[in-house]
Structures are given as structure tokens and as C-alpha cells.
VEXDREN-2710 file (C-alpha; in Angstrom, 1 decimal):
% VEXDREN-2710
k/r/px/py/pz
1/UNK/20.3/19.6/4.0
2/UNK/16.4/19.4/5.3
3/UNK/15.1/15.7/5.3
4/UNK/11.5/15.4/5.4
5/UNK/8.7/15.9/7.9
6/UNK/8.2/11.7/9.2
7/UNK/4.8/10.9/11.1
8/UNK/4.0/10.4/14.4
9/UNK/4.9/6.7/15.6
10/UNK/2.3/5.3/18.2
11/UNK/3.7/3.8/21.0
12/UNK/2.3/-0.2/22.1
13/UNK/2.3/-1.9/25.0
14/UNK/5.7/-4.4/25.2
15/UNK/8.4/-4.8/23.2
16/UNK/10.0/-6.6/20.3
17/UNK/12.3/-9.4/20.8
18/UNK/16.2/-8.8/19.9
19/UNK/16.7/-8.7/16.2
20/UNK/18.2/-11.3/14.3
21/UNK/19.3/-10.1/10.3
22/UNK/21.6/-11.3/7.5
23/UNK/25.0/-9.6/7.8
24/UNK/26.7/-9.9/4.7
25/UNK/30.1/-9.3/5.8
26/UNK/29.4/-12.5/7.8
27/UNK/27.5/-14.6/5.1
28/UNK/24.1/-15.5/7.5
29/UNK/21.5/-14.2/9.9
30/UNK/23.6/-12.8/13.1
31/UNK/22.0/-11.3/15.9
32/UNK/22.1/-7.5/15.9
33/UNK/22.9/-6.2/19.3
34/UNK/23.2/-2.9/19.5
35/UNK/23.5/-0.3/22.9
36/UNK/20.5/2.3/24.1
37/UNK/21.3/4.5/20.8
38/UNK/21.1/2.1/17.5
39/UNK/23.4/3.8/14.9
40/UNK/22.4/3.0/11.0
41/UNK/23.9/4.5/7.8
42/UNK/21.7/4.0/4.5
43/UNK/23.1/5.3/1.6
44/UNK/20.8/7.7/-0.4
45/UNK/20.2/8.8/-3.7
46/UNK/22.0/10.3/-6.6
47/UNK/19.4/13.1/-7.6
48/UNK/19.3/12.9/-11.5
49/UNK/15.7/11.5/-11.7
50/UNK/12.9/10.3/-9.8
51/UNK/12.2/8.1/-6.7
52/UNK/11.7/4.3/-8.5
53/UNK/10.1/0.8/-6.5
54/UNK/14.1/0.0/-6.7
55/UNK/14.5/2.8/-4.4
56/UNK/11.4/2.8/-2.5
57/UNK/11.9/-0.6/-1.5
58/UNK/15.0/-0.5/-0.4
59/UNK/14.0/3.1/2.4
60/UNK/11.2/0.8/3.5
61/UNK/13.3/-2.0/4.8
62/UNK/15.7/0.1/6.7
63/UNK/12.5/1.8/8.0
64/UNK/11.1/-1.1/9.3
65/UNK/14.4/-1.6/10.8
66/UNK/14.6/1.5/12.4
67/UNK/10.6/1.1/14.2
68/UNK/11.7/-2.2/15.5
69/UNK/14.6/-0.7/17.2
70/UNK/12.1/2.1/17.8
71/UNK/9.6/-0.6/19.2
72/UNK/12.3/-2.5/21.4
73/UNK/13.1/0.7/23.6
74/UNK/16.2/2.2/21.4
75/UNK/17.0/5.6/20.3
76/UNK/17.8/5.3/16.9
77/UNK/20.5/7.7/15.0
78/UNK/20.2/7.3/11.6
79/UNK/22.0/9.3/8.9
80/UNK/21.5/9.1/5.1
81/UNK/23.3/11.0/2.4
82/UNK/22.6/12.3/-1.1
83/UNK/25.2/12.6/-3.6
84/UNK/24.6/16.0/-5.0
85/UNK/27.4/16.1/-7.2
86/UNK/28.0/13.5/-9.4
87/UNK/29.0/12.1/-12.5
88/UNK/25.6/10.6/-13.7
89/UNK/24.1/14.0/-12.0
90/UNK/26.0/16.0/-14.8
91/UNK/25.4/13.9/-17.8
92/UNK/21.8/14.5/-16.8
93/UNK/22.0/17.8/-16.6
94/UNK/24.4/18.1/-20.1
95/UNK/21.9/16.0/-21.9
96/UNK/18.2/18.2/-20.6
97/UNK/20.5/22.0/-21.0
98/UNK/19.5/22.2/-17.2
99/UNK/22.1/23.8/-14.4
100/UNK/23.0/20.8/-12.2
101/UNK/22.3/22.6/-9.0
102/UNK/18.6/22.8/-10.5
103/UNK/18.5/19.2/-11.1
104/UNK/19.5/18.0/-8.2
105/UNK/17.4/20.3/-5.9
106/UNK/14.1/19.2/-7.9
107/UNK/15.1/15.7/-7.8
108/UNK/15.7/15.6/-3.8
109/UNK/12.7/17.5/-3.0
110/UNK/11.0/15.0/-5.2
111/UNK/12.1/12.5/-3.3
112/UNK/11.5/13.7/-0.5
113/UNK/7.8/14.2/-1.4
114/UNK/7.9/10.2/-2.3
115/UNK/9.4/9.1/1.3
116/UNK/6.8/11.1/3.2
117/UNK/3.9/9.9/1.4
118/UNK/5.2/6.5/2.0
119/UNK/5.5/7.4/5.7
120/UNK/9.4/6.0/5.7
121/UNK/10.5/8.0/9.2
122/UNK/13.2/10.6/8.4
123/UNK/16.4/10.7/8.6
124/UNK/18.2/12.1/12.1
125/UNK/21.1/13.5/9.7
126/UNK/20.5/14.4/6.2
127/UNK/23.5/15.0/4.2
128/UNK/24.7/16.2/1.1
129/UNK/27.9/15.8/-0.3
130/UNK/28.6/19.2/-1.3
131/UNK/27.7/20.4/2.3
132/UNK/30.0/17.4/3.4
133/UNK/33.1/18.9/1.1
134/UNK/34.9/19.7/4.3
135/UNK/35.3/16.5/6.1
136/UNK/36.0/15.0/3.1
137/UNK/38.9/17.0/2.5
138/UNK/39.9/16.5/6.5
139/UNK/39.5/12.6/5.6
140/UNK/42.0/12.9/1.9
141/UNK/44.5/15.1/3.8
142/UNK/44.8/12.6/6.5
143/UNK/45.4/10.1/3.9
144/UNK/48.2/11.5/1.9
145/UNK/49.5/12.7/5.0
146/UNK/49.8/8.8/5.8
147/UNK/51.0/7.4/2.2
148/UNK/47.7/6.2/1.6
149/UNK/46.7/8.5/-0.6
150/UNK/49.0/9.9/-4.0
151/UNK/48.0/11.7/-7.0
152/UNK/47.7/10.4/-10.8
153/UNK/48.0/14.0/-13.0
154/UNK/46.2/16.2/-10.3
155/UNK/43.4/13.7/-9.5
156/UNK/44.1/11.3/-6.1
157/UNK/43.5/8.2/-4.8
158/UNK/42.8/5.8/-2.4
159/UNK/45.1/2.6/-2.1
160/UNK/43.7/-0.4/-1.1
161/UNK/47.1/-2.3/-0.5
162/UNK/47.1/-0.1/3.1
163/UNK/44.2/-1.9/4.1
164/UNK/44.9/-5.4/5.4
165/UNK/41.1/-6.2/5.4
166/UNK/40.2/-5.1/2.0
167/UNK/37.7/-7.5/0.6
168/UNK/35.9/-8.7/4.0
169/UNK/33.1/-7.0/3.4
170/UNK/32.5/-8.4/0.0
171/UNK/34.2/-11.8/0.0
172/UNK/35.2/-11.3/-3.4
173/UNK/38.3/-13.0/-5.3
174/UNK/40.4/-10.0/-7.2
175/UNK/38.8/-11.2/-10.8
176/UNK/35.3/-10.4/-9.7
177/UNK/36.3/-7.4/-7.9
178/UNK/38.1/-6.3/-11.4
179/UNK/34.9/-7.0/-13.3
180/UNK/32.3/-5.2/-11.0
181/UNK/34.4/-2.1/-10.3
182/UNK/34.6/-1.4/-14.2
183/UNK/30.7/-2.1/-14.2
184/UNK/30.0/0.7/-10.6
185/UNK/32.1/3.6/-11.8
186/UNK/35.4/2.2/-11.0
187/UNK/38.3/2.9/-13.7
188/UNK/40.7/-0.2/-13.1
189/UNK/42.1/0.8/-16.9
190/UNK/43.5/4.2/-16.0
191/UNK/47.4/4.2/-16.6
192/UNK/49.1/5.7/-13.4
193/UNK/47.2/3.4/-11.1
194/UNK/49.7/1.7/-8.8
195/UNK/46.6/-0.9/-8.4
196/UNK/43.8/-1.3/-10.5
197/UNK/41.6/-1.0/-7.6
198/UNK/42.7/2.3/-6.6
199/UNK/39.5/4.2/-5.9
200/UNK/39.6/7.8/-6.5
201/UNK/39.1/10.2/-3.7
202/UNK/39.7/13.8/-5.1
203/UNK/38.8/14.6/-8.9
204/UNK/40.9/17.7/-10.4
205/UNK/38.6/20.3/-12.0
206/UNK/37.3/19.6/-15.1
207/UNK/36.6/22.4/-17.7
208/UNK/32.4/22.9/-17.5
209/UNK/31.9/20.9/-14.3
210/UNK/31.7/22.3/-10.7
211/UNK/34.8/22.2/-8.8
212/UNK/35.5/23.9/-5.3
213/UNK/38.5/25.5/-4.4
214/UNK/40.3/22.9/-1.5
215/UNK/43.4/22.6/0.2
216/UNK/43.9/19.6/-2.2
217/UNK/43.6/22.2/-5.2
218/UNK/40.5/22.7/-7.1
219/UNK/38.2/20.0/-7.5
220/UNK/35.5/17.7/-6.7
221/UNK/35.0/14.6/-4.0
222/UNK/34.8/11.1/-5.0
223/UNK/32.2/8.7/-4.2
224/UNK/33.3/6.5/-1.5
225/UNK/35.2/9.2/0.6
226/UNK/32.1/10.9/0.4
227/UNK/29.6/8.5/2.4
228/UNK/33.0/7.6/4.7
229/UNK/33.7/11.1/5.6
230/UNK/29.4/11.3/6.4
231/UNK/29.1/8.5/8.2
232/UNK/32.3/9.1/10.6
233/UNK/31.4/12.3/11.2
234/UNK/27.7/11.8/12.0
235/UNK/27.6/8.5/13.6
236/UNK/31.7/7.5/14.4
237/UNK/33.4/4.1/14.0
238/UNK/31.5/0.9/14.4
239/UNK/27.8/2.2/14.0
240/UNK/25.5/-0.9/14.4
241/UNK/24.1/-1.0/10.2
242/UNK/26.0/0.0/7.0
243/UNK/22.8/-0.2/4.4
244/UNK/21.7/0.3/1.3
245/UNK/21.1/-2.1/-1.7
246/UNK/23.1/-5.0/-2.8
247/UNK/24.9/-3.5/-5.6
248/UNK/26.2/-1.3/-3.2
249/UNK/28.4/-4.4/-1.6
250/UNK/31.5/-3.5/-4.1
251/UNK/33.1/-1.3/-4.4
252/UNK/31.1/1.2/-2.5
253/UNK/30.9/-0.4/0.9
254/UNK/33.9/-2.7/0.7
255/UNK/36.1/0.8/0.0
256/UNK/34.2/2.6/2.5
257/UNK/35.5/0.5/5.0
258/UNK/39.1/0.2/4.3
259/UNK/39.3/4.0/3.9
260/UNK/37.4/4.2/7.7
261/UNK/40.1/1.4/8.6
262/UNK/43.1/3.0/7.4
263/UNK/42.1/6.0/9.0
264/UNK/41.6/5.4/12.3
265/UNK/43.3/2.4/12.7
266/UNK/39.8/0.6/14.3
267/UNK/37.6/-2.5/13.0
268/UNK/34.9/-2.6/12.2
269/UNK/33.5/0.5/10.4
270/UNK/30.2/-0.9/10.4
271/UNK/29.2/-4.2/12.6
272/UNK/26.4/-5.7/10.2
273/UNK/25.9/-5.2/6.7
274/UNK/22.9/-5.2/5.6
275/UNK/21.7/-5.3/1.6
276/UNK/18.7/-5.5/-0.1
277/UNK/17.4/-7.2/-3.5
278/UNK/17.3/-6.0/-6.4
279/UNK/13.2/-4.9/-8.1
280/UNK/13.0/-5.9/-12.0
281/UNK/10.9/-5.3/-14.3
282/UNK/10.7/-6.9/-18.1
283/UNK/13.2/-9.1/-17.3
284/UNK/15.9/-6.9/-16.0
285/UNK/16.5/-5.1/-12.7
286/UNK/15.0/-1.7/-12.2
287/UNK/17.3/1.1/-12.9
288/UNK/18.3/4.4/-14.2
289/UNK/20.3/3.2/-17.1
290/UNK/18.1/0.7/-18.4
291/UNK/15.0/3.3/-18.3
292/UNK/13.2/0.0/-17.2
293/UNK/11.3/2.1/-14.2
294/UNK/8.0/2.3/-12.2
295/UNK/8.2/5.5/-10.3
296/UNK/6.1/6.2/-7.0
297/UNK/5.2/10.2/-8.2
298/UNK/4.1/8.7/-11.2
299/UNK/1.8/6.2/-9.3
300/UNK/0.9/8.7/-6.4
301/UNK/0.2/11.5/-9.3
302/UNK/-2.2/8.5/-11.0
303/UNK/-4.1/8.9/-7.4
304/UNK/-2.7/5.2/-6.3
305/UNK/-3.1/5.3/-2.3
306/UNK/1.0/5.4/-1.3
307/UNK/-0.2/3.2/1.4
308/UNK/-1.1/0.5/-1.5
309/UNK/2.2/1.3/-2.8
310/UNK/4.4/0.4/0.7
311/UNK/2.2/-2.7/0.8
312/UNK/2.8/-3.9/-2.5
313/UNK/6.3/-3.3/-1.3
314/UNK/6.7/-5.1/1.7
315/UNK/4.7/-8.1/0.4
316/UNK/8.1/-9.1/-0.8
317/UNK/11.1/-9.9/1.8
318/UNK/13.9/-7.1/1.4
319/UNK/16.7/-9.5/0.4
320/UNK/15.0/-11.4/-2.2
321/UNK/15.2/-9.9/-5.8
322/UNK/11.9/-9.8/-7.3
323/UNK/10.1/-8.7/-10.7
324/UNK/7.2/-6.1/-9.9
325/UNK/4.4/-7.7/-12.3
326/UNK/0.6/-5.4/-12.9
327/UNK/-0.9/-7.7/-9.9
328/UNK/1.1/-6.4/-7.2
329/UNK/-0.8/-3.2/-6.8
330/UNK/-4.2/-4.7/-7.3
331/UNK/-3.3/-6.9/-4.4
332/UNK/-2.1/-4.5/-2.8
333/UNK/-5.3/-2.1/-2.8
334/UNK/-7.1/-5.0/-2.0
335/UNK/-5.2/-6.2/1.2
336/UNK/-5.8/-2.1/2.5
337/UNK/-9.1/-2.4/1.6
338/UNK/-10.1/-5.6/4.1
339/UNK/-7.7/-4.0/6.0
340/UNK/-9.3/-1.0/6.9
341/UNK/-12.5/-2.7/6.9
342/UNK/-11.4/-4.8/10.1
343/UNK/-10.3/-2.1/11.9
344/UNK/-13.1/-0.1/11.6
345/UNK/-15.2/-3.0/12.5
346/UNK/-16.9/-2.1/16.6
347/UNK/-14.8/-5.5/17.5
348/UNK/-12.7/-8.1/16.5
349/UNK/-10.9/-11.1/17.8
350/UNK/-8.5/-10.2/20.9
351/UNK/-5.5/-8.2/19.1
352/UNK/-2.5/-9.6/21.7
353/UNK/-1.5/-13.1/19.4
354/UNK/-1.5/-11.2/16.1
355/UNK/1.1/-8.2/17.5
356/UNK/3.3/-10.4/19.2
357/UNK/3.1/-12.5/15.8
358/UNK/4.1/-9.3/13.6
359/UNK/6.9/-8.8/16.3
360/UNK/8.2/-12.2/15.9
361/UNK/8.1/-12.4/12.0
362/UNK/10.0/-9.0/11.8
363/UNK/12.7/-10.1/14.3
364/UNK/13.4/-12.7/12.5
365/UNK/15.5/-10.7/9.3
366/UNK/12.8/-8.2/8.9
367/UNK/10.1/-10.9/7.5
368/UNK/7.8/-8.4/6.6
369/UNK/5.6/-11.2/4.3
370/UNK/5.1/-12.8/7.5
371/UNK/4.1/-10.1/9.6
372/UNK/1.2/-9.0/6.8
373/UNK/0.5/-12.8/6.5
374/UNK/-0.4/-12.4/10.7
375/UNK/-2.9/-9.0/9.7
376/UNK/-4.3/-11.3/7.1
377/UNK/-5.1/-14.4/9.5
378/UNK/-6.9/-11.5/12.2
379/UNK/-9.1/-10.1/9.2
380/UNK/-10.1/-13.6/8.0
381/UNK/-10.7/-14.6/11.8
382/UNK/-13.1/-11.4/12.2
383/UNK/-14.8/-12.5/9.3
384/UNK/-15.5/-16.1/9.8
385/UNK/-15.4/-15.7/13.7
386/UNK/-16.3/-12.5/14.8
387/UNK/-15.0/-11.6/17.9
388/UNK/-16.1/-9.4/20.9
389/UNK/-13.0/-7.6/22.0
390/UNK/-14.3/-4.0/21.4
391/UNK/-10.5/-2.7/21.9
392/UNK/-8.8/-5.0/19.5
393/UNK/-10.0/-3.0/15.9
394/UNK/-8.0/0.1/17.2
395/UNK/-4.7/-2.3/18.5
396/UNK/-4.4/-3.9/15.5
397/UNK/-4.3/-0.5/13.6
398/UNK/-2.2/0.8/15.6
399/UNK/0.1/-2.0/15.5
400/UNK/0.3/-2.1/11.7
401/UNK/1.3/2.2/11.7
402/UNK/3.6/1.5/14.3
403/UNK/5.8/-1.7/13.3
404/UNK/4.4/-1.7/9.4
405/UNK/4.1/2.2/8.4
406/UNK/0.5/2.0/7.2
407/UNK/-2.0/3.6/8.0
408/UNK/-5.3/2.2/8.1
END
């Protein structure tokens, strides 16, 4: 599958201090050491409707990650998935009369659109899970081969008594594992089940959905085994980040790695896990089901500046939750505004203090707040102070595209 076309990333003098960010396998900030080639795996979208400020939020965090590994010298291998193939995907596609192949091709290339406006940096590996069918069958074969797998009238499944370490990731008691797998697609009802928390790996055909003709028999992949067989195949055990938001913690992540530890017999799957809060709006979070949504076409098709939008963003840290309210874009187009006006001032105060300030804040668990808080203090002091350094206009603005993503 074809990710988008990212921009150029401008290069600065120095580099930014080792990373420090909350893992949530380990419950606090952790440093996050990592070899030449940083290896991250956000998890992407299910394409049955538009890019929301749930989702947008979430690609711009790991996309600040992945220009501070950028700025401090690393490669960066970073892989993101798209479930293609889906149960919400179909109900979508039942409920509009639309062929879910159609659905789900508009809906990527929508979002697609979205993360380029926003100027997120694209994927190294782009994968869908209908092109990633294969390895996911390699993966379930492996299983039942091993005892870990076994079938419940033609559909099969994962269970999580063969992994030793399930529930690490998530710290959960059984109770609330029970309760939040019945709420994410889990069915810890189904009769058959030798544990209720038996994920499901391989789904028989059902009559009017797509299927594909497998070794395993005619079917489709589940979820989890989907984003373990990408992520192993693309990036191999014990990548540096497992991301994505934090209603991804169970059962999506937690299963994805006891399936990878089952597997290959190797801990960790991931070494940090890194989540991000949950966007609201009236009251409740931002999502699909509730319909409570802001979408970033709908704003960018309004004329809104996207790079309004990834400020209003990233004035809010990535693991808070928070409510987007009608002052957050205002703000927003005002910050670019005084912005863009300092930059293209002839000179400003000496630009060195104010880069190694937005270094420091985003070191310190991706603090974006703090780094636009240190763009706001070199605007007010051009303002009230002036300044002579004819040089330091054009640092600054190329310090917020390179380590922020906006363009001034």
C-alpha cells in the first residue's frame, strides 16, 4: 500500500538530548534508548470514515517522536498499518449500499490527504491487512502447529494461557480485562472458548463478507494477529515503540505481545509503550460510534490553515485527555499569525536559547506545550526587545518545521 508524499525535514546545527517518555508497560517516564536505526510501530486506521482531531492527534505525537529521533542523529524505521478489512469497515459499507473495497480505498486516500496537509512525515512501511494476509497466515499456522492456536466451529483462536506474561503490558486484574474486551471487539461470551480471553485469529467465511481462500480454509484475519504479523515482519522483535492511542492498551497491544511472545519465544515485543489521550468533545471522547467528531477535511475544506490545525493540536500534551472547545482554533490561528510575523521580521533576538529550549521541552516526554511556550517567549522578546541578530528570524523557522512540523 502507497503512504503519502512527507516534506522535506531541514537539518539544524546540534542535536537533541536522549529522550525520556512514559512507557506504559512500566507505569512512568523511562529513558528511551534506542541503536543508530529507531524502530516504531503506530497502529493506523480502520478506513470507514474520515480522519478526526482523535486521530490527528494521536499521528502528530508519534511524528514529533520520530523528528527528535530524526534530530538526534537516528535513522528511523517506522511502519504503520491500516486495517482494510474489518468488521466496522463492513457495517459501514452494509449500511451506505457501498462495495467495501470502495470504502476503504476512499477513506485511506482521504486520510492520506489529511496527514500530508498536516505535514506528519510518512510512514517507511505502509501496510494493509489484506496485503499482509500471508504472514498472517505464516503467524496462525505456527500457532496451531504449537497448541496455541485451536478452532471453535471453523473460526480459531489465540490462547492466552501459553503466554506467561499476558497482562504486562496492561497491568490489568482479569475483571477489568473481562469488562474492556466485551467493550473493544472482544467476545468473552462465545461458548467454545477454553478462556474467555481467547482472541480470535482466523474468522471462517461468512456468507456476504470477503473471505480469501488460506491454508487455514476460507476466511478472514483477525485484528491482533494482523498488526503482530506487520510489525514482525517489517520491524522484528523488540522494535524501540509500540504506539498508538490509549484504548489501544487492551486487548489490542496486550494480545499483540503474547502472540509475538509465544511465537518466538523472545521478550519484549516492543521495549516502550507509548499511548496517547483521548480528544472529547460535548462531554464525551471523540469517536466513530458516538458521531461526536471534528474532522480535519472538514476544517481544511472550510479553508482553516492545517498548520493552525497541528498547532491547536500540539498546544495540548499527547498523554493528557482533553475536550477540543471553539477557542482552540482561534488561538491557534493567532499563535501562526505572530508566528510568521517574527520570522519574517529582518532580525530578532539570537535564536541559539530558544532551540535548545524546544529540544529540552520535547525530550522530556514529548512536551510539545513547552516547546511552543519557548517560540512564544522569542516572539514576545522581539517585540518588546528587538534584537539584531539578522540570522535568527530564519533559525527559529526552521527550527519550528524541523522539530514542530509547521511551517511558518
Amino acid at each position: 500500500m502507497d503512504s503519502w508524499t512527507g516534506p522535506d525535514v531541514p537539518e539544524l546545527t546540534g542535536t537533541s538530548p536522549a529522550l525520556r517518555i512514559f512507557d506504559t508497560a512500566a507505569g512512568g517516564l523511562r529513558p528511551l534508548a534506542t541503536g543508530h536505526v529507531a524502530r516504531m510501530y503506530v497502529c493506523g486506521i480502520t478506513p470507514y470514515d474520515a480522519t478526526h482531531l482523535g486521530h490527528a492527534a494521536t499521528y502528530l505525537a508519534f511524528d514529533l517522536l520520530g523528528r527528535l529521533w530524526r534530530d538526534g542523529g537516528h535513522e528511523v524505521a517506522y511502519v504503520q498499518n491500516v486495517t482494510d478489512v474489518d468488521d466496522p469497515l463492513l457495517e459501514r459499507a452494509v449500511a451506505t449500499g457501498q462495495d467495501w473495497r470502495e470504502v476503504a480505498a476512499r477513506e485511506t486516500e482521504l486520510f492520506r490527504a489529511d496527514m500530508a496537509a498536516l505535514r506528519v512525515l510518512p510512514p517507511t512501511a505502509y501496510i494493509g491487512a489484506v496485503e499482509a494476509i500471508p504472514a498472517v497466515v505464516t503467524l496462525i499456522e505456527s500457532l496451531r502447529a504449537g497448541g496455541q492456536a485451536y478452532e471453535v466451529d471453523g473460526d480459531l483462536y489465540f490462547s492466552v494461557d501459553s503466554d506467561d506474561r499476558f497482562g504486562a503490558i496492561s497491568g490489568l486484574d482479569r475483571e477489568a480485562m473481562l469488562e474492556i474486551f466485551a467493550e473493544r471487539g472482544g467476545d468473552p461470551q462465545r461458548p467454545g472458548k477454553k478462556d474467555p480471553l481467547d482472541c480470535l485469529l482466523w474468522q471462517s467465511a461468512r456468507p456476504g463478507e470477503p473471505s480469501w481462500e488460506t491454508s487455514l480454509g476460507t476466511g478472514r484475519p483477525g485484528w491482533h494477529i494482523e498488526c503482530t504479523a506487520i510489525a514482525l515482519e517489517h520491524l522484528g522483535m523488540s522494535f524501540d515503540v509500540q504506539g498508538g492511542g490509549r484504548d489501544l492498551v487492551f486487548p489490542h497491544h496486550e494480545m499483540g505481545a503474547a502472540q509475538a511472545h509465544v511465537l518466538t519465544g523472545r521478550w519484549p515485543y516492543a521495549r516502550t509503550y507509548v499511548h496517547t489521550g483521548m480528544v472529547g468533545l460535548d462531554g464525551a471522547k471523540m469517536s466513530k460510534s458516538l458521531g461526536n467528531l471534528v474532522f480535519v477535511s472538514t476544517l481544511r475544506d472550510a479553508g482553516v490553515d492545517p498548520m493552525a490545525i497541528r498547532l491547536a493540536l500540539l498546544a495540548h500534551h499527547y498523554r493528557g485527555d482533553w475536550e477540543w472547545t471553539s477557542g482552540d482554533l482561534p488561538a491557534a490561528e493567532e499563535r501562526l499569525a505572530l508566528w510568521r510575523a517574527a520570522t519574517g521580521a529582518e532580525a530578532g533576538p539570537s535564536a541559539g536559547a530558544t532551540i535548545d529550549a524546544m529540544r529540552l521541552a520535547l525530550a522530556d516526554d514529548l512536551d510539545a506545550p513547552g516547546a511552543l511556550a519557548a517560540v512564544d517567549r522569542w516572539v514576545r522578546d522581539q517585540g518588546t526587545r528587538g534584537g539584531q541578530d539578522r540570522a535568527a528570524p530564519a533559525l527559529v523557522a526552521t527550527a519550528v518545521d524541523a522539530l514542530l512540523g509547521v511551517r511558518v
